[in-house]
N, C-alpha and C positions, 0 to 999 in steps of 0.2 A: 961055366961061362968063361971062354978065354977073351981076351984082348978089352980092348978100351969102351965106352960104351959113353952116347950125348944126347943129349935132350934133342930130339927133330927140329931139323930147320922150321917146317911146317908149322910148330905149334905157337901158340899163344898164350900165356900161364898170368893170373894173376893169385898174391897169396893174399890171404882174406884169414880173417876168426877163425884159427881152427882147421882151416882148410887151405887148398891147393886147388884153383881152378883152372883147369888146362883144356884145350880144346884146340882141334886140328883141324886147318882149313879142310871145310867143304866136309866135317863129320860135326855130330853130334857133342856138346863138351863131356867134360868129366871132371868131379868132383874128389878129389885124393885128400885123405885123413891117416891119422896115424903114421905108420911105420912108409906108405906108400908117399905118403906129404913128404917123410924125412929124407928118402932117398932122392925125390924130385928135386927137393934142396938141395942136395949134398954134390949134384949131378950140376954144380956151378961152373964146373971145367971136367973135360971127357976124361973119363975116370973108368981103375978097372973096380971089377964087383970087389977085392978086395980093398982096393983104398976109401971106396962107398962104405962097406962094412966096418974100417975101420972110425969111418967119421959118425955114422950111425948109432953103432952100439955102444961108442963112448958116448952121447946122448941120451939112446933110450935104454940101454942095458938088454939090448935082442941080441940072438942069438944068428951066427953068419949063414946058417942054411936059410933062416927067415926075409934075413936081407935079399939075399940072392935071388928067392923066388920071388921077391917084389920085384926085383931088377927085371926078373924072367916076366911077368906080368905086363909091366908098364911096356916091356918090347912087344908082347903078344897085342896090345892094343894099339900099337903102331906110336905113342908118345915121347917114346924113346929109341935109340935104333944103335948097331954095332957101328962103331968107325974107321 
């Protein structure tokens, strides 16, 4: 995954117990835990997968293919996007 990567203008996130709820005008929300919450977070300023992985794994202690394909995930669902 090259270049910078941000949280969608579209969305709406509130962080709750535990979770990460985020939801995109005019879809359905979605509920992110774990390693998916920690990137959502970490994604405070347009970030590449590696400056993500490195605020991540010094947290949770994952590993950077794991980060990356959460990075990969949250674009696939339209939550996040390239910049």
């Amino acid at each position: 995954m090259a270049g910078r990567v941000c949280r969608g203008d579209d969305v709406l996130w509130r962080l709750g117990p535990g979770q990460v709820v985020v939801r995109r005008v005019g879809y359905p929300g979605l509920d992110l835990a774990g390693l998916a919450a920690m990137v959502w977070l970490a994604l405070d300023e347009p970030s590449t997968a590696s400056e993500i992985a490195d605020v991540v794994a010094g947290l949770e202690g994952t590993d950077v293919a794991a980060i990356v394909a959460a990075v990969e995930e949250l674009i696939a669902v339209g939550v996040v996007r390239h910049r």
